[in-house]
DSSP file (Angstrom, degrees, kcal/mol; ACC not computed):
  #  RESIDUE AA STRUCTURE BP1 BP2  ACC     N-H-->O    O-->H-N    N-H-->O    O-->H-N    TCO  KAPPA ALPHA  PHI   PSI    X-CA   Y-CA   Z-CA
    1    1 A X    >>        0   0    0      0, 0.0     4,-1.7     0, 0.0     3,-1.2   0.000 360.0 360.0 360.0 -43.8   63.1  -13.4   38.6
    2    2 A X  H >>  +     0   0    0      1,-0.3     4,-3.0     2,-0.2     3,-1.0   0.890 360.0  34.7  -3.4 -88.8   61.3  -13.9   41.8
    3    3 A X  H 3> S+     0   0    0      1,-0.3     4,-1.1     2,-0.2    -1,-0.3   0.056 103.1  71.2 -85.6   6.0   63.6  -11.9   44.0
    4    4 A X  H <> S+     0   0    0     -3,-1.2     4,-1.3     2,-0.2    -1,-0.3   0.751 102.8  42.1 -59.3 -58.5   64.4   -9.6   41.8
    5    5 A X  H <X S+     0   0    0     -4,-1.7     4,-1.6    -3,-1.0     5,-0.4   0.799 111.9  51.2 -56.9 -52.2   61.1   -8.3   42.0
    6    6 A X  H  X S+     0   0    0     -4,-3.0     4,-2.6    -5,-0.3     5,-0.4   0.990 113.1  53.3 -45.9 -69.7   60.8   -8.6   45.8
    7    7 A X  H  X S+     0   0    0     -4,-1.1     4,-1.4     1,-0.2    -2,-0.2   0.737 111.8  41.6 -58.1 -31.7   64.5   -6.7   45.6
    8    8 A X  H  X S+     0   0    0     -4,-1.3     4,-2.9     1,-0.2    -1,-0.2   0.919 115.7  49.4 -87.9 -47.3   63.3   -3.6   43.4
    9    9 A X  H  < S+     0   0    0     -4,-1.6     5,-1.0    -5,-0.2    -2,-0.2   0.991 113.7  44.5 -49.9 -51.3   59.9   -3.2   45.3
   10   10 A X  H  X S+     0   0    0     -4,-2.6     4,-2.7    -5,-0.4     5,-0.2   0.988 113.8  52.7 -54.6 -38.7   61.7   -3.3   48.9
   11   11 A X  H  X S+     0   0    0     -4,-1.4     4,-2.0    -5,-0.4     5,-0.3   0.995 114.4  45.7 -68.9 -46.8   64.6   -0.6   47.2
   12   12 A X  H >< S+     0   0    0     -4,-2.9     2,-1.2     2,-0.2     3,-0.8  -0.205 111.8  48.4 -71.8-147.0   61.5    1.7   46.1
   13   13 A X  H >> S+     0   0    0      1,-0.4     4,-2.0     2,-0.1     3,-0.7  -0.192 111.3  50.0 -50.8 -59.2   59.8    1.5   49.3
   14   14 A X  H >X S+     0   0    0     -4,-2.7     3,-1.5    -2,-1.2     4,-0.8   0.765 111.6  50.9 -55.5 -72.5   63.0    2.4   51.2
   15   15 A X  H << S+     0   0    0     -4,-2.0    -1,-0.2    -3,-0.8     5,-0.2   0.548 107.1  53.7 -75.0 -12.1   63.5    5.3   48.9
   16   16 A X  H <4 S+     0   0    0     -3,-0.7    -1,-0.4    -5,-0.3    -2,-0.2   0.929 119.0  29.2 -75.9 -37.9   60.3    6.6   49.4
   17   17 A X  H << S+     0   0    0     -4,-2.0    -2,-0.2    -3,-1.5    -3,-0.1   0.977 138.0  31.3 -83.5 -48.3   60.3    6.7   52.9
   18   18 A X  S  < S+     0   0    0     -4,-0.8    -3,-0.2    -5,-0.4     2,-0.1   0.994  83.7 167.0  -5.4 -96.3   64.1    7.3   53.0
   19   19 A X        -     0   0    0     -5,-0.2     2,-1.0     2,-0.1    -3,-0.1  -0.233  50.7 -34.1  73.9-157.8   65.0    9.1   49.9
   20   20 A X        -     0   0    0     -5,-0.2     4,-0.1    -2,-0.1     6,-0.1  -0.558  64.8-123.3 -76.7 105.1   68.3   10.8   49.0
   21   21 A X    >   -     0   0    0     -2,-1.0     3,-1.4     1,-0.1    -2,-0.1  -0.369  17.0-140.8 -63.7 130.3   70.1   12.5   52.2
   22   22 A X  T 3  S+     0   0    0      1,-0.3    -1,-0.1     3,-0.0    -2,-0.0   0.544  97.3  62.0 -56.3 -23.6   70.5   16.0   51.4
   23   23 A X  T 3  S+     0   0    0      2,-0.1     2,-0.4     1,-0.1    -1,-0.3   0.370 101.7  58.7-101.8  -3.5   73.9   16.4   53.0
   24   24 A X  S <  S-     0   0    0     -3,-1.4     2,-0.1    -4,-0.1    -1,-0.1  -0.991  81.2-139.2-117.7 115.5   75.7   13.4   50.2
   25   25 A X        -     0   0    0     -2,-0.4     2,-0.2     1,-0.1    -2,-0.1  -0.477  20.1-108.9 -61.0 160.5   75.3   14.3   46.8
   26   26 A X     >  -     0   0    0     -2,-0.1     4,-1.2     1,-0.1     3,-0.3  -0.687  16.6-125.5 -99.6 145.4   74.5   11.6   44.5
   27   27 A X  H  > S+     0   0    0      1,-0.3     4,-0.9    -2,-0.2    -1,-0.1   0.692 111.1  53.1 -40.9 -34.3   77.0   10.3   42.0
   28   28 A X  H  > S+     0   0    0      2,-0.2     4,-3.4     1,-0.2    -1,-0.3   0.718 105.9  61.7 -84.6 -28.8   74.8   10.8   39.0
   29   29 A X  H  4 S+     0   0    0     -3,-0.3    -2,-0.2     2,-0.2    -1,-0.2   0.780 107.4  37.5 -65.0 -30.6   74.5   14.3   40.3
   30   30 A X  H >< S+     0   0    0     -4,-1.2     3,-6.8     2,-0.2    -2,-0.2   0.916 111.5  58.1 -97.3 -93.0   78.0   15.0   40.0
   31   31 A X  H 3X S+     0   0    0     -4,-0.9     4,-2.2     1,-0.4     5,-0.5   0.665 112.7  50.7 -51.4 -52.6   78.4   12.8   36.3
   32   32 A X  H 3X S+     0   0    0     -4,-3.4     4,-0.8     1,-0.2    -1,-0.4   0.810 112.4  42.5 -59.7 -20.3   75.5   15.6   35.4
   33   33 A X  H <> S+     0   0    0     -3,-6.8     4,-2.0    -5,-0.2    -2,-0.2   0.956 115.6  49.4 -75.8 -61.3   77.6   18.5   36.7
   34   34 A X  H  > S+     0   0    0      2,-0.2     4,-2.4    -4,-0.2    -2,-0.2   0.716 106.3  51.4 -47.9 -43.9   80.6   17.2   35.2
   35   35 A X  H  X>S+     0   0    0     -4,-2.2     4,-5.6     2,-0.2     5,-0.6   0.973 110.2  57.3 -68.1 -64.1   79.2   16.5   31.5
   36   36 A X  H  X5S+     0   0    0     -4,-0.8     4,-1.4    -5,-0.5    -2,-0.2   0.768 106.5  46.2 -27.0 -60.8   77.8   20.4   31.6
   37   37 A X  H  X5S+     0   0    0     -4,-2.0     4,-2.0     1,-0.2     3,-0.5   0.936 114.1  41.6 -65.2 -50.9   80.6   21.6   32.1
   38   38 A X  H  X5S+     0   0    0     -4,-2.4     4,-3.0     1,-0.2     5,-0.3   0.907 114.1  59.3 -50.7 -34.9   82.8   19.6   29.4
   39   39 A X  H  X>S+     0   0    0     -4,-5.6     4,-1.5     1,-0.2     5,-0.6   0.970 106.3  42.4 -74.4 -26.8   79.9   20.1   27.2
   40   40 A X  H  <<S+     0   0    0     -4,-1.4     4,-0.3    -5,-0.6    -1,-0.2   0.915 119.0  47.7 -65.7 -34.7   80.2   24.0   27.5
   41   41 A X  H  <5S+     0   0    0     -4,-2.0    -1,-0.2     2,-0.1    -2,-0.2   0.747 115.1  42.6 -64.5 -27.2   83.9   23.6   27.2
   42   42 A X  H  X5S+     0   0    0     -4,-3.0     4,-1.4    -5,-0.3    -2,-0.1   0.708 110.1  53.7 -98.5  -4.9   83.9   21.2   24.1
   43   43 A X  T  <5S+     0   0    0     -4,-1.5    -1,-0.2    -5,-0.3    -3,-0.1   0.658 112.5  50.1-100.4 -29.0   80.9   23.1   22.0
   44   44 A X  T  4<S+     0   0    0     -5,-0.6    -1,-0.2    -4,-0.3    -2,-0.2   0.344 113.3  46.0 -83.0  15.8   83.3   26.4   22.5
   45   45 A X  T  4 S+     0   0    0      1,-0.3    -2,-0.2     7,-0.1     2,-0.2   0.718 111.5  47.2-127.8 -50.3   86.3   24.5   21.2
   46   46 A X  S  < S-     0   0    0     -4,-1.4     2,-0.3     6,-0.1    -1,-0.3  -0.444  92.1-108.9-103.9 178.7   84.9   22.5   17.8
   47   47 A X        -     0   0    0     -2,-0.2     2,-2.0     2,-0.1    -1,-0.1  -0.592  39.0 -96.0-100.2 155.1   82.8   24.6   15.3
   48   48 A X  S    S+     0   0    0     -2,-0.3     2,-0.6     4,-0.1     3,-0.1  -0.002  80.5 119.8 -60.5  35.6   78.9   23.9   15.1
   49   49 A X  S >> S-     0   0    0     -2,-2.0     4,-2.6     1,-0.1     3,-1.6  -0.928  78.1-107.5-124.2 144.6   78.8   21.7   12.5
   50   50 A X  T 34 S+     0   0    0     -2,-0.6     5,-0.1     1,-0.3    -1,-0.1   0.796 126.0  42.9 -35.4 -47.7   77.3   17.6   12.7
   51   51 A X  T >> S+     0   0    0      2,-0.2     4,-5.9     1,-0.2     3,-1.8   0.968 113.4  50.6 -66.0 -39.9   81.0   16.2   12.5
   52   52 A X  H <> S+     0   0    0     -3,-1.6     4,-3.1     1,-0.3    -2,-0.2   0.891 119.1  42.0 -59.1 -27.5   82.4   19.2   15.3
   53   53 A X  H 3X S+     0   0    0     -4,-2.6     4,-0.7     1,-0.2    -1,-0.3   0.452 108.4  55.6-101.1   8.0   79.4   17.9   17.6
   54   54 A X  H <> S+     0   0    0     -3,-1.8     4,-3.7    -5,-0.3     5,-0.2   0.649 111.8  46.6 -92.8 -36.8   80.0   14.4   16.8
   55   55 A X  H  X S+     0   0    0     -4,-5.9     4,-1.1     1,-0.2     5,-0.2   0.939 115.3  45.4 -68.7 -26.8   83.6   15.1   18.1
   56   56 A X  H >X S+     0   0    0     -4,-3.1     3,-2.1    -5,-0.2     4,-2.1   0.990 105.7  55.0 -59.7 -54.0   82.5   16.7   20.9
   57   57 A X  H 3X S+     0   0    0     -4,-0.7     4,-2.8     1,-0.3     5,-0.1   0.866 114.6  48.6 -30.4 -51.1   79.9   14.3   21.8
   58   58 A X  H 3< S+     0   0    0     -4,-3.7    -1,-0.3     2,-0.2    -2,-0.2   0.704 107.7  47.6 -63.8 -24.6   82.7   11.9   21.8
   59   59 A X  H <X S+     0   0    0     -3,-2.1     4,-0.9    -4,-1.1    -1,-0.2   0.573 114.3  52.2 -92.7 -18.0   85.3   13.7   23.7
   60   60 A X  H  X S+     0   0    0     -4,-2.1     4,-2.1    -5,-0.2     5,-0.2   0.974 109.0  46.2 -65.5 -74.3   82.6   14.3   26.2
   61   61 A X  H  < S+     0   0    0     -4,-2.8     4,-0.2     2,-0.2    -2,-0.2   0.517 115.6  47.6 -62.1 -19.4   81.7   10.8   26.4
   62   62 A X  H >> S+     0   0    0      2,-0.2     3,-6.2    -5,-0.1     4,-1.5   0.890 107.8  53.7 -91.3 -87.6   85.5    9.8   26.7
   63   63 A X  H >X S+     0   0    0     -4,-0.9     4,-1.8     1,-0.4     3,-0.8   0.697 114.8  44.4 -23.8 -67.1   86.6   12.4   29.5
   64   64 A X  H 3X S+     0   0    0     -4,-2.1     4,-0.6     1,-0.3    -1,-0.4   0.656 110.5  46.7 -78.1 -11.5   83.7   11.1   31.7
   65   65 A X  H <4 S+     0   0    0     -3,-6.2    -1,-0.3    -4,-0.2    -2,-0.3   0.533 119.0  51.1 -99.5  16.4   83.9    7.3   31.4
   66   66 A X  H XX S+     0   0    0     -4,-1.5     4,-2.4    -3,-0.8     3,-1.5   0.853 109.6  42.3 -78.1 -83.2   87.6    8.0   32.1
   67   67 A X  H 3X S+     0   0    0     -4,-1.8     4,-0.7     1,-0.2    -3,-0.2   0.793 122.7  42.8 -27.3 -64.6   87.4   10.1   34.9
   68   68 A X  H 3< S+     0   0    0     -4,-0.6     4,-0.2    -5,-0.3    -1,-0.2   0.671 114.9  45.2 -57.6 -33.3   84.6    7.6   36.4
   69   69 A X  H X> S+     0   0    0     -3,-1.5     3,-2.9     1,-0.2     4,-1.5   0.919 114.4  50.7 -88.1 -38.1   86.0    4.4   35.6
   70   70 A X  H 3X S+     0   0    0     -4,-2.4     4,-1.0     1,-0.3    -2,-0.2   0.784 112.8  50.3 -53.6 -16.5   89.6    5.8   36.9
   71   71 A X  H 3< S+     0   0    0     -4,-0.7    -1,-0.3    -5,-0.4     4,-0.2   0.553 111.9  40.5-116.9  -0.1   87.9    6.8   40.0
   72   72 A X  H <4 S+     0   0    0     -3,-2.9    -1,-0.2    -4,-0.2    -2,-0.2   0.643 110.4  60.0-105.5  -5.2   85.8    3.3   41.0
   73   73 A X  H  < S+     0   0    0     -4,-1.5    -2,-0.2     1,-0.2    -3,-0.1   0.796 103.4  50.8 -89.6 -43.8   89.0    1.4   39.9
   74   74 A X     <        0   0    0     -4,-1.0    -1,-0.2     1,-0.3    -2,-0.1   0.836 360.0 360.0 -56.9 -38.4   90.7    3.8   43.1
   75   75 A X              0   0    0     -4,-0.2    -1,-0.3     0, 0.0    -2,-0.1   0.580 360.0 360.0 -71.1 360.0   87.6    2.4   45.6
């Protein structure tokens, strides 16, 4: 538990004087991109109603840990 705490203080202190280099996008950045778009595709595909936006939600939610797990499984 110790070092745990040491490890998360030291990772915020680097990332404050660090931070995120402008020139890499971040992973989450992209996973955010990615879900927008499917979600604009998948809400124009099922009808507005609780069950059509639970299948979207779901097909959303499928399509991105697919893509994402297929793609750390490559690394």
């Amino acid at each position: 538990m110790k070092w745990s705490l040491f490890a998360l203080l030291i990772g915020f202190g680097i990332d404050l004087i660090v931070g995120d280099p402008h020139g890499l996008p971040h992973p989450v950045v992209g996973i955010g991109k990615l879900i927008s778009l499917l979600e604009r595709r998948f809400r124009a595909l099922f009808p507005r109603t609780a069950r059509g936006e639970m299948f979207a939600g779901a097909c959303i939610w499928l399509c991105t840990c697919l893509l994402y797990t297929s793609d750390a499984a490559d690394e």
